[in-house]
C-alpha positions as CSV (number, residue, x, y, z in Angstrom):
1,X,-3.5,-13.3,1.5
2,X,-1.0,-10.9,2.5
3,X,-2.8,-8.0,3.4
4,X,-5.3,-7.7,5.9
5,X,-7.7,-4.6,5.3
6,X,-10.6,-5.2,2.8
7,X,-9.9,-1.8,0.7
8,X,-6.7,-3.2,0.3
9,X,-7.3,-6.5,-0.4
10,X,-10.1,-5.2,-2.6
11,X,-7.8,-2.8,-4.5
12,X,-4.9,-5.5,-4.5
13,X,-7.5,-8.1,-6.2
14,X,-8.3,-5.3,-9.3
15,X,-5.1,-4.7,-9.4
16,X,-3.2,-8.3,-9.5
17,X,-3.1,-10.7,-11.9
18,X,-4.1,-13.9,-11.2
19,X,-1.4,-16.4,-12.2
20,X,0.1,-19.7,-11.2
21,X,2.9,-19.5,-9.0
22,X,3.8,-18.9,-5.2
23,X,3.7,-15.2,-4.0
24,X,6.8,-13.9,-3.3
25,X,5.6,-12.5,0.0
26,X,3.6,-15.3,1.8
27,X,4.4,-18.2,-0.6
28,X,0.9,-18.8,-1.3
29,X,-0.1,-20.0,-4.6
30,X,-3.8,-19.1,-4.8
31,X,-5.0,-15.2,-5.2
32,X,-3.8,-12.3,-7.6
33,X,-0.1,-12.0,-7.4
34,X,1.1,-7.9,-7.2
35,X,4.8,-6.8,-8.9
36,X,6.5,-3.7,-7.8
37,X,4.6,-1.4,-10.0
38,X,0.9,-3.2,-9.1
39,X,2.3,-2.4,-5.2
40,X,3.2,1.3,-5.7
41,X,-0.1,1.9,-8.0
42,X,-2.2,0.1,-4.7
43,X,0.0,2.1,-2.5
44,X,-0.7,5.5,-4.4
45,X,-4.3,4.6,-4.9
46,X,-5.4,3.4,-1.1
47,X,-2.7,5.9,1.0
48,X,-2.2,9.1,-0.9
49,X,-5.4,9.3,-2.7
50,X,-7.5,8.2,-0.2
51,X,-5.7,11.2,2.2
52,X,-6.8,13.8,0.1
53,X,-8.4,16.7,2.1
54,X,-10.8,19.1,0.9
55,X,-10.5,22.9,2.1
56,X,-11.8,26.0,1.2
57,X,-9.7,26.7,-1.5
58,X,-8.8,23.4,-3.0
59,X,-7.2,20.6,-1.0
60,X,-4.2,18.2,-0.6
61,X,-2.9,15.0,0.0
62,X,-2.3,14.6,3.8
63,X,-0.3,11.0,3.1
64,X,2.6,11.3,0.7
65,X,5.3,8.2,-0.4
66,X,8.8,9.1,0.2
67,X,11.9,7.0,-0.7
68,X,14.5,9.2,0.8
69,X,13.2,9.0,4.1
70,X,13.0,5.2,3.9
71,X,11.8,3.5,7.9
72,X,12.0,7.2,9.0
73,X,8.2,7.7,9.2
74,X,7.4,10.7,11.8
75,X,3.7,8.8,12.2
76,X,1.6,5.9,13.4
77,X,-0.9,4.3,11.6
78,X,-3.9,2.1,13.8
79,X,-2.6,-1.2,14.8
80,X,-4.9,-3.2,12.6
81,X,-3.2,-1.8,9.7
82,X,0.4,-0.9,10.3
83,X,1.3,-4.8,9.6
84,X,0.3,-3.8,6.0
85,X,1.7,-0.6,5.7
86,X,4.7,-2.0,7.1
87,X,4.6,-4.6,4.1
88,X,4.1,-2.1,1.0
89,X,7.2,0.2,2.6
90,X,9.1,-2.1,3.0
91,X,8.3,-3.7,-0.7
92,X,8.8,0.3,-2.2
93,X,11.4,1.2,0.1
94,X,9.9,3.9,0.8
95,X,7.5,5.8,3.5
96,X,5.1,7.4,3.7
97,X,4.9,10.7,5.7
């Protein structure tokens, strides 16, 4: 398994298809394997939907993806998850700020 946070892993599963063939990530064979459009819908789904922040007069995303700023993020994530995060930017090319 590539990732190592459970929402991830449990977004990644609904998200993958499950298919013969080595993962182009960790070689495994077993599991549901993601493409580049499976990543950036997990990425969208667990990072900048899951930052969204209610205030008094609507709300916004506090985590945003951003390919023009690519390995230029201006934040850290916790340790236990910044080996994924480091994975999907690094898949997208991107960041997220």
């Amino acid at each position: 398994m590539c990732f190592s946070d459970f929402g991830l892993i449990q977004t990644a599963i609904k998200l993958g298809v499950d298919e013969k063939g080595n993962c182009l990530n960790c070689k495994n064979s077993a599991g549901h394997k993601l493409n580049r459009e499976a990543v950036e819908e997990l990425a969208m789904e667990f990072f900048v939907n899951g930052s969204w922040s209610r205030t008094t007069f609507g709300g916004s995303w506090t985590i945003q993806m951003n390919e023009y700023h690519f390995q230029k993020r201006d934040f850290l994530f916790p340790n236990w998850l910044e080996p994924d995060v480091q994975l999907i930017e690094h898949t997208l090319q991107c960041v997220f700020r």
